[in-house]
C-alpha positions in Angstrom: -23.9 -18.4 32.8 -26.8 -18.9 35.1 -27.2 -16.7 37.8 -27.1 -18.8 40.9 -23.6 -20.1 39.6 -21.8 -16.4 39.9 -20.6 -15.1 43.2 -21.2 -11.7 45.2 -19.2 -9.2 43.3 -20.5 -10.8 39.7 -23.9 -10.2 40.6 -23.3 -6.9 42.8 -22.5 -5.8 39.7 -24.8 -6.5 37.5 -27.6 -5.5 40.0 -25.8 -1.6 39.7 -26.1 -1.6 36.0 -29.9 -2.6 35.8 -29.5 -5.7 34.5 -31.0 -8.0 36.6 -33.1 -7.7 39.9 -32.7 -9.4 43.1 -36.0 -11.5 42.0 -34.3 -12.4 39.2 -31.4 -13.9 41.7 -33.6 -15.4 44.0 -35.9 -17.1 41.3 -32.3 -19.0 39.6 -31.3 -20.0 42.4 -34.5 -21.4 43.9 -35.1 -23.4 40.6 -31.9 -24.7 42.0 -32.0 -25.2 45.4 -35.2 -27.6 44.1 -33.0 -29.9 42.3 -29.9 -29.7 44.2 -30.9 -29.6 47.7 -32.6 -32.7 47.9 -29.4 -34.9 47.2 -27.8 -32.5 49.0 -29.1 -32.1 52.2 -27.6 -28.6 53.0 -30.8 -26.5 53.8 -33.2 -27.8 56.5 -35.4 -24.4 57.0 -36.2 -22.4 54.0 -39.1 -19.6 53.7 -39.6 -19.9 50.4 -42.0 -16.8 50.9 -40.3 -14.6 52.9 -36.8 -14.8 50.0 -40.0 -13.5 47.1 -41.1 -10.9 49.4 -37.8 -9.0 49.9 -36.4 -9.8 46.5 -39.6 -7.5 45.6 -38.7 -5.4 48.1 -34.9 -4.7 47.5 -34.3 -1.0 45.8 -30.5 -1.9 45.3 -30.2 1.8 44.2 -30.6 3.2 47.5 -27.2 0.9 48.7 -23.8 1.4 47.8 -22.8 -2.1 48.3 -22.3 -5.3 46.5 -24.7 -6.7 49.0 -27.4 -5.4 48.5 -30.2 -7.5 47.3 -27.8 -10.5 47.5 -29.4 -13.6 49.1 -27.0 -15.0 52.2 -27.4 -18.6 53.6 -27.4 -18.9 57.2 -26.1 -21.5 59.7 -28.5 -23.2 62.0 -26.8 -21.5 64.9 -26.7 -18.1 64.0 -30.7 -16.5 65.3 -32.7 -14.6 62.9 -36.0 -13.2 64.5 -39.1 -15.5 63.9 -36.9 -18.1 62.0 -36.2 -21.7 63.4 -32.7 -22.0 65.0 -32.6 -25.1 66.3 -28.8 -26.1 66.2 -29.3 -28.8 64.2 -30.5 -30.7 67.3 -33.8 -31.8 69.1 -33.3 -30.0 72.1 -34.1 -26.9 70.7 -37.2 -28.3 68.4 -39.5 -25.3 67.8 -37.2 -22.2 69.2 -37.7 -19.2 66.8 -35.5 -16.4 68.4 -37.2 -13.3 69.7 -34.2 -10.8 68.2 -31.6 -11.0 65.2 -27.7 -12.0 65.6 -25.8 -9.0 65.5 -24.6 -10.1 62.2 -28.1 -10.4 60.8 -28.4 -7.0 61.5 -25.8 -5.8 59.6 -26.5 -7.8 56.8 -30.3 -6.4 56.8 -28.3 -3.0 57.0 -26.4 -3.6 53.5 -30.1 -4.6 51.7 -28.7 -8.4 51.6 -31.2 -11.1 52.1 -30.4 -13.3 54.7 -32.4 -16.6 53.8 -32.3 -20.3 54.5 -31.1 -22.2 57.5 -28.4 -24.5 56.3 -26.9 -27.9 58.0 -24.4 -28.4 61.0 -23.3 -31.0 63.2 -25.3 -30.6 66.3 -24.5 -27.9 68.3 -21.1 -27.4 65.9 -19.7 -30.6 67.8 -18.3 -32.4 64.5 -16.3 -32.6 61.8 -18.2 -34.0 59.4 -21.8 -32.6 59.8 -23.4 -36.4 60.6 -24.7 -35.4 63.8 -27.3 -33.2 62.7 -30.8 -34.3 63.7 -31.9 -34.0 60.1 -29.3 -36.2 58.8 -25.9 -35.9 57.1 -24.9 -33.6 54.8 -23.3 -34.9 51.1 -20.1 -33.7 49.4 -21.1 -32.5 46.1 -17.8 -33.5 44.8 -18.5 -37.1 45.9 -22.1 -37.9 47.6 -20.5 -41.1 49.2 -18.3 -38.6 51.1 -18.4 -35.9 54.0 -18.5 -32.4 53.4 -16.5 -31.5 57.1 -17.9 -29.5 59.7 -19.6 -28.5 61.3 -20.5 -25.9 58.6 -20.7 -28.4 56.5 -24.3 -27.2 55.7 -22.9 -24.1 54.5 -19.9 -25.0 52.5 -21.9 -28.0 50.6 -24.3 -25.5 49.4 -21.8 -22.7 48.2 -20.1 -25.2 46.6 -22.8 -27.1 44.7 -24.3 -23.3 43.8 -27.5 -23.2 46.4 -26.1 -20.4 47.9 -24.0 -17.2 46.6 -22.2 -17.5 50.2 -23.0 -18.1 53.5 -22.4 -17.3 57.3 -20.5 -19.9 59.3 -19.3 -20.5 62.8 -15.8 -22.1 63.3 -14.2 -22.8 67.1 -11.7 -25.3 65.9 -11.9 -25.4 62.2 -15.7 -25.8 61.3 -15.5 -22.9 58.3 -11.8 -23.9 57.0 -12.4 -27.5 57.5 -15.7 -27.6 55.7 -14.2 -25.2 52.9 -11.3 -26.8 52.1 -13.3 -30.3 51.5 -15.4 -28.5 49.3 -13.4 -26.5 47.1 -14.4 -23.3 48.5 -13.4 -19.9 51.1 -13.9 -19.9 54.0 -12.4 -17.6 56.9 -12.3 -17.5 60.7 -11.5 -14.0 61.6 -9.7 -12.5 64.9 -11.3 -13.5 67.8 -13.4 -10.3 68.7 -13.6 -9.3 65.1 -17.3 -9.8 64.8 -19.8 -10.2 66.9 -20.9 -13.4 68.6 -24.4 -11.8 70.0 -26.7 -13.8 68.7 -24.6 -17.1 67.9 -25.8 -19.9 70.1 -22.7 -20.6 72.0 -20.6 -24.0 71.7 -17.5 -22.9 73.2 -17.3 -19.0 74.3 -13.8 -18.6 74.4 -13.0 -20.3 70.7 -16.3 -19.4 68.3 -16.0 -17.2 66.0 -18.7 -16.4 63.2 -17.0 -16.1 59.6 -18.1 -16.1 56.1 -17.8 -18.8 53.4 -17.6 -17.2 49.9 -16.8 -18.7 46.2 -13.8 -16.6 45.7 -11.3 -14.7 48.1 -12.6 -11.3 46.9 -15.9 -12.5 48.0 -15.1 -13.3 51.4 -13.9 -10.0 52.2 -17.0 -8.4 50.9 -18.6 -10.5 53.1 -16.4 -10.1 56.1 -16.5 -6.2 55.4 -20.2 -5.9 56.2 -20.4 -8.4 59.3 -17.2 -6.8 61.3 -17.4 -4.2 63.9 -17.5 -3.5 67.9 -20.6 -4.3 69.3 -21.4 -3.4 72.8 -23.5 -6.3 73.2 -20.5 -8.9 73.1 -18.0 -8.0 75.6 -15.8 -9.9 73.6 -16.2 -7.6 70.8 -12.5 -5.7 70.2 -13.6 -1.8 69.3 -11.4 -1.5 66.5 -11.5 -0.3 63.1 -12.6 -2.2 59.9 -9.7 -2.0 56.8 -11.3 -1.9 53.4 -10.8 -5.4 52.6 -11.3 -5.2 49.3 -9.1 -2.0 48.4 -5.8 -4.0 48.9 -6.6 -7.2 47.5 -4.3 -7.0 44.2 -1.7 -5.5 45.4 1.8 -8.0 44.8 2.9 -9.8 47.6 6.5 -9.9 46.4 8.9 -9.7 49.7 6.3 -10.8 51.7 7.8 -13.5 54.3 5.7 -16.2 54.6 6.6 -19.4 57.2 6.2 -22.6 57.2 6.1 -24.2 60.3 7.5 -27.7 60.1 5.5 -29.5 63.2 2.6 -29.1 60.5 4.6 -30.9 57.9 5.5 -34.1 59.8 4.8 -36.5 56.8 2.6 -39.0 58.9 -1.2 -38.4 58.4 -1.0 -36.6 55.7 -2.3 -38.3 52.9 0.0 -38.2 49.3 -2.1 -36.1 47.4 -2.6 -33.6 50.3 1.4 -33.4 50.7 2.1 -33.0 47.2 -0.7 -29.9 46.4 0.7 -28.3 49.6 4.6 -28.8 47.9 3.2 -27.6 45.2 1.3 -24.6 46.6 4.4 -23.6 48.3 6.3 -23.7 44.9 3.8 -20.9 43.7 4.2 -18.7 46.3 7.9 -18.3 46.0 7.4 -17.4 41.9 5.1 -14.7 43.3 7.7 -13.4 44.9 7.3 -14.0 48.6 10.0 -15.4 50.7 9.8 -19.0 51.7 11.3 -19.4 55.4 11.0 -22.4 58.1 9.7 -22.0 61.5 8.7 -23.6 64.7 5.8 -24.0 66.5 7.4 -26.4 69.5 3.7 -26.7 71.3 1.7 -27.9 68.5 1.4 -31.7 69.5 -0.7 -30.6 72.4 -3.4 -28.8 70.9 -6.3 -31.7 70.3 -5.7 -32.2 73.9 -5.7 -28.6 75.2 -8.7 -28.2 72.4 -11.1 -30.8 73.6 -10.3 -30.4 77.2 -11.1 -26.4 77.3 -14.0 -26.7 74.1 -16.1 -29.7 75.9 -15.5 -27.9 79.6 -17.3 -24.6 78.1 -19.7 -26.6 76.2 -20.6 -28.2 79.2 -21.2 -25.0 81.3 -23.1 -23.6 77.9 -25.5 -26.4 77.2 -26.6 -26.7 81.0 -29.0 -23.9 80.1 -31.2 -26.5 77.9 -33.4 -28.1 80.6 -36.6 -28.5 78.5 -37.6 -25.2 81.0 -37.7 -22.1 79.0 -37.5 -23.3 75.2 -37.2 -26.3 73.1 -37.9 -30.0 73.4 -40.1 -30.6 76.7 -41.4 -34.3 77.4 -44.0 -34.4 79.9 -44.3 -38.1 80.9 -42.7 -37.5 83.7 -43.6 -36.8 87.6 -41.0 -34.9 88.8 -38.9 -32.0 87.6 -35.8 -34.1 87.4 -37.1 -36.2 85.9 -38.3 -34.1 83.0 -34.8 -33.1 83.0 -33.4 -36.2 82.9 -35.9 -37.3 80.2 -35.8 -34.8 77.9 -31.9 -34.2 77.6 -31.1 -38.3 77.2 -33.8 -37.7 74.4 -32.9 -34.1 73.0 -28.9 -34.4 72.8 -27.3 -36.9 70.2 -24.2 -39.2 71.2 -21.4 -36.5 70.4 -23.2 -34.2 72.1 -23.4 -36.4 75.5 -20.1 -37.2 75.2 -18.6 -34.0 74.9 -21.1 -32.4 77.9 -19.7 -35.5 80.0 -16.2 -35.2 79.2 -16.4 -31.2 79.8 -18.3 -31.9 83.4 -16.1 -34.3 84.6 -12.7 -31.9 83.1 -14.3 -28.9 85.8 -15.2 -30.9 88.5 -13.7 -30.8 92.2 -10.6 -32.2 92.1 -9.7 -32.5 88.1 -10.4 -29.0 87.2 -6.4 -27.8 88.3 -5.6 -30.9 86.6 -7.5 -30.6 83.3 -8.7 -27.2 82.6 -6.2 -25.3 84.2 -3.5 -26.9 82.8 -5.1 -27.0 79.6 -5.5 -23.2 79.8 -1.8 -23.2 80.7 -0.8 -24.9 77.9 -3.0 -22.7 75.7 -1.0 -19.0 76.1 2.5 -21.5 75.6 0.7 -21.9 72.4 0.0 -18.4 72.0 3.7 -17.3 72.8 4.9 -19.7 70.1 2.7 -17.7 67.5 3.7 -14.0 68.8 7.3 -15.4 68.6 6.9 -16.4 64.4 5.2 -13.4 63.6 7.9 -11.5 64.3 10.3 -12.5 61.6 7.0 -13.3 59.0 3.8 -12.2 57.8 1.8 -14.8 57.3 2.1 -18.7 58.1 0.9 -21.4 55.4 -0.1 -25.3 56.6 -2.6 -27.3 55.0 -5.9 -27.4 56.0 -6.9 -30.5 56.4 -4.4 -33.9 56.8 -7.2 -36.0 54.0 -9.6 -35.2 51.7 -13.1 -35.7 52.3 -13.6 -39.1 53.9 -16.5 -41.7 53.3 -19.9 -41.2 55.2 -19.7 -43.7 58.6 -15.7 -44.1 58.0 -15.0 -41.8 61.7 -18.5 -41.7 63.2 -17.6 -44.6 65.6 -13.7 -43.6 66.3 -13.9 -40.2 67.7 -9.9 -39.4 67.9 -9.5 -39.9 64.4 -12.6 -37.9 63.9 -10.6 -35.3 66.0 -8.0 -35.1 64.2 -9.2 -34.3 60.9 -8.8 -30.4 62.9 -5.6 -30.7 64.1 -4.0 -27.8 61.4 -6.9 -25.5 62.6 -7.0 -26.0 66.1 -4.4 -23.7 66.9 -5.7 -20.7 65.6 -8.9 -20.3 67.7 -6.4 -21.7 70.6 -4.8 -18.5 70.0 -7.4 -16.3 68.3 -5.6 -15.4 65.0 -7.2 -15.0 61.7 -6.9 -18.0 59.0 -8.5 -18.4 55.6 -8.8 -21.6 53.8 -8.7 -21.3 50.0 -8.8 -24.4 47.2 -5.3 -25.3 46.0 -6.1 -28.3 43.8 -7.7 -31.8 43.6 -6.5 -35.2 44.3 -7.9 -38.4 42.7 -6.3 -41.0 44.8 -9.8 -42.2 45.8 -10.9 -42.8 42.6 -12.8 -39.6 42.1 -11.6 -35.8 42.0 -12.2 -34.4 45.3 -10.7 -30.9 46.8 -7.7 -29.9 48.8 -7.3 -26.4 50.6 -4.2 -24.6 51.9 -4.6 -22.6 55.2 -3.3 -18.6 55.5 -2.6 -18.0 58.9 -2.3 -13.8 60.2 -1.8 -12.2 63.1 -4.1 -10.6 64.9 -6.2 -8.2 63.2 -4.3 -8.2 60.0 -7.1 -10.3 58.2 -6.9 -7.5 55.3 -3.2 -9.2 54.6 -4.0 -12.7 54.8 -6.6 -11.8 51.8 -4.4 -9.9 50.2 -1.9 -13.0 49.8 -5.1 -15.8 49.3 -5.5 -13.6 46.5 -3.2 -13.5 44.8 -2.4 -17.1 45.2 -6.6 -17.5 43.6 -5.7 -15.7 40.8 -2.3 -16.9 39.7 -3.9 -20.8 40.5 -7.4 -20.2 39.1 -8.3 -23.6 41.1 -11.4 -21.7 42.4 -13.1 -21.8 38.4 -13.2 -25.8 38.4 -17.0 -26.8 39.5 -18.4 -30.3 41.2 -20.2 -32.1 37.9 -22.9 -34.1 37.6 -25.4 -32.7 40.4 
C-alpha cells in the first residue's frame, strides 16, 4: 500500500523497525496532496519547505512514540508560530501568530510534524465549511456534496488520504459532524481535557480542540499526546491522562449502553441514517453489551440554548478584531470608526454578521435575563439530564448526524435547517462530556455511496471508555477499511 494511505500506528511502526523515514512519509503524501488537493480544496496554507526540512530532521529513534516523525494537519484556527492562521476569514488576512497553541507544543514534543493549514468555515461558524474565504470544501465521497463542518478541512483530507490525521476544533459538533460525513474519527474530548491556549476562540465556554484520526486506535494516539493541564488555560482540568491505547481491546460484554429515545424521534432522520443506526445498535448487543432506553426530557431545547449562548460569546470574542492590532486594515477612511466600520462589513462573511448580531442583541440591556440567562438556565437542566443517565449506563449511542452529506448551496440560504444538521451533537459541548464519532456504514439513497457515523457519548473524563467500546464496534464492523474512489 502507499504510504500516505496508512494511518498513525501503521506507519509508527514501520518508522521503529527502519523501514522507512519520515521523508519517505512526507514525499508520498505530498505527491498526493498535488493531485488530490486541488479538487479537494482541504489545505489552504502549506510550507511545502518547512514539511522537507523536519522530515530530514526527525531522528525517530530518540522518541518512544508512534508520533514521532508523523506529519499532522492543522486547522486554520489552531496558531502555530510564524504560520498563517487566519480563520478561514479576511479579517485576519496576514496574522502569523507570535507563539504555538499549546497543542502544537506538545505535538513538537512527540517529534510529530505539524504541517499544513487545512479548511473551516469562517471562524468555525458552519456546518458545512462554505463560509471559508477560500471557498468550499468537497466531499471526497461525492464532490457535489459538503464535507460538514466546520472541520470540514480536516476531515476531507483524512479521508481522501492528504493527511495521516489532523487537529480539529468542535463547539457544537464541527469534528463529529465533519467525520461522520466523511467516513472517518473524529472526537471532542471533556471540556478542560486539552488545552484551548492558542485556539482562536469562537465560543469559550463550548470549544474544545480534538483529533480526527482514520481508525479509533488512532485517535487515541492522537488524543494521548495533546491532553494535559496547562496553566495557561484556566479552563484546563489538572487531571491525569489514562493510557488510551492500553485498554482499547478489552471486551465490552456487560457494558450498559443507552439509547436515548428524544434522539430517535423518526422525523428528520433520513431512511438510510435510521436503518445503519438499527443496525449499529443490533451489533452492539452480539458484543455483548446491554441495550437499555433512556431519557433525555430537555433535548428539544438545545439549538435554541446552543445558538443563543454560542453567538452571545462569539459576539464578545470577535469584538477584539477592529482592523487595530492585526489583520485586515482598510485605510480609505477618515475617522477611526469609520475604519472600523469599514473594515469589519468587509472582513466578516454573512454567517459571521449574523451570528455577531444575533449574540449582541441576545446580551444587550434588557434581553440578556431574557435570552442568555435563561439559555444558561436551560443549559445545567440539560446537564442534570446527563448526570441522571449515567448513573444506570456507561455510555450513550445516537447518531451523528440526522442526513448524509447534503449538496453544495442546498442549506447556505436557510440557516435553521443548516442548524440543525448539529442537533445530536449539541448537547455534549452544552454539557461538556466526551463523544466520538465513528463510520457505521454507507447509504446510497442519493444515488451515490456516501457515509453514515454513529455517536459514543461518555461521561466526564472517561474518554478512555468511549474508545474502548468505538473499538470494538471498528473492529467487529471493519466499515473504517472501505475508501472514497475515483479521486
Amino acid at each position: 500500500m502507499e504510504l500516505y494511505s496508512l494511518g498513525i500506528k501503521e506507519l509508527g511502526n514501520k518508522l521503529k523497525k527502519g523501514e522507512i523515514t519520515s521523508a519517505d512519509i512526507c514525499k508520498s503524501l505530498l505527491e498526493r496532496i498535488e493531485r488530490i488537493n486541488p479538487k479537494i480544496n482541504a489545505y489552504v496554507n502549506l510550507d511545502l519547505g518547512f514539511l522537507q526540512k523536519k522530515a530530514k530532521e526527525s531522528n525517530v529513534s530518540s522518541y518512544n512514540n508512534f508520533l514521532a516523525g508523523i506529519p499532522l494537519a492543522i486547522k486554520d484556527n489552531i496558531c502555530v508560530k510564524g504560520e498563517l492562521t487566519t480563520c478561514a476569514s479576511r479579517i485576519l488576512s496576514g496574522f502569523r501568530p507570535p507563539y504555538d497553541a499549546t497543542v502544537i507544543q506538545k505535538i513538537k514534543k512527540s517529534n510529530a510534524i505539524p504541517f499544513g493549514k487545512v479548511n473551516m468555515d469562517e471562524f468555525a461558524f458552519g456546518s458545512s465549511t462554505e463560509t471559508s474565504c477560500y471557498g468550499p470544501v468537497c466531499n471526497p465521497w461525492d464532490l457535489s456534496r459538503i464535507p460538514g463542518g466546520s472541520s470540514g478541512g480536516s476531515a476531507a483530507a483524512v479521508a481522501s488520504d492528504i493527511a495521516v490525521a489532523a487537529l480539529g476544533s468542535d463547539t457544537g459538533g464541527s469534528i463529529r459532524q465533519p467525520a461522520a460525513l466523511t467516513g472517518v474519527v473524529g472526537m471532542k474530548p471533556t471540556y478542560g481535557r486539552i488545552s484551548r491556549y492558542g485556539l482562536l476562540a469562537f465560543a469559550s465556554s463550548l470549544d474544545q480542540i480534538g483529533p480526527i484520526a482514520k481508525t479509533v486506535e488512532d485517535c487515541a494516539l492522537l488524543l494521548s499526546v495533546i491532553s494535559g493541564y496547562d496553566t495557561k488555560d484556566s479552563t484546563s482540568v489538572n487531571t491525569g491522562i489514562p493510557d488510551f491505547q492500553s485498554t482499547l481491546s478489552n471486551p465490552i460484554k456487560g457494558m450498559k449502553i443507552g439509547i436515548p429515545k428524544e434522539y430517535f424521534k423518526k422525523i428528520g432522520i433520513e431512511k438510510d441514517v435510521y436503518e445503519r443506526i438499527e443496525e449499529s445498535i443490533r451489533l452492539f448487543s452480539n458484543l455483548g453489551a446491554e441495550i437499555i432506553d433512556v431519557s433525555l426530557p430537555h433535548t428539544e431545547y438545545a439549538i435554541s440554548t446552543y445558538y443563543i449562548i454560542a453567538s452571545s460569546e462569539a459576539s464578545s470574542n470577535l469584538a477584539r478584531y477592529d482592523g487595530v492590532q492585526y489583520g485586515l486594515r482598510l485605510k480609505d477612511a477618515s475617522t477611526t470608526m469609520e475604519m472600523y466600520k469599514k473594515t469589519r462589513n468587509m472582513g466578516f462573511g454573512n454567517e459571521a454578521k449574523r451570528r455577531i448580531i444575533l449574540g449582541t442583541y441576545a446580551l444587550s440591556s434588557g434581553y440578556y435575563d431574557a435570552y442568555y440567562l435563561r439559555a444558561m438556565k436551560v443549559r445545567t437542566k440539560m446537564l442534570r439530564d446527563f448526570e441522571e443517565v449515567f448513573k444506570i449506563c456507561d455510555c450513550l449511542l445516537t447518531p451523528t448526524s440526522p442526513t448524509v452529506a447534503f449538496k453544495m448551496g442546498e442549506k447556505l440560504e436557510d440557516p435553521l435547517s443548516m442548524y440543525l444538521s448539529d442537533v445530536f451533537t449539541i448537547p455534549v459541548n452544552l454539557a461538556g462530556l466526551p463523544a466520538i464519532s465513528i463510520p457505521c456504514g454507507f447509504s446510497k439513497a442519493k444515488g451515490t455511496e456516501l457515509p453514515i457515523g454513529l455517536q459514543l457519548i461518555g461521561n466526564y473524563f472517561k474518554e478512555n471508555l468511549i474508545l474502548q467500546i468505538a473499538y470494538n464496534f471498528e473492529q467487529k464492523a471493519q466499515v473504517y477499511k472501505i475508501k472514497p474512489e475515483g479521486l
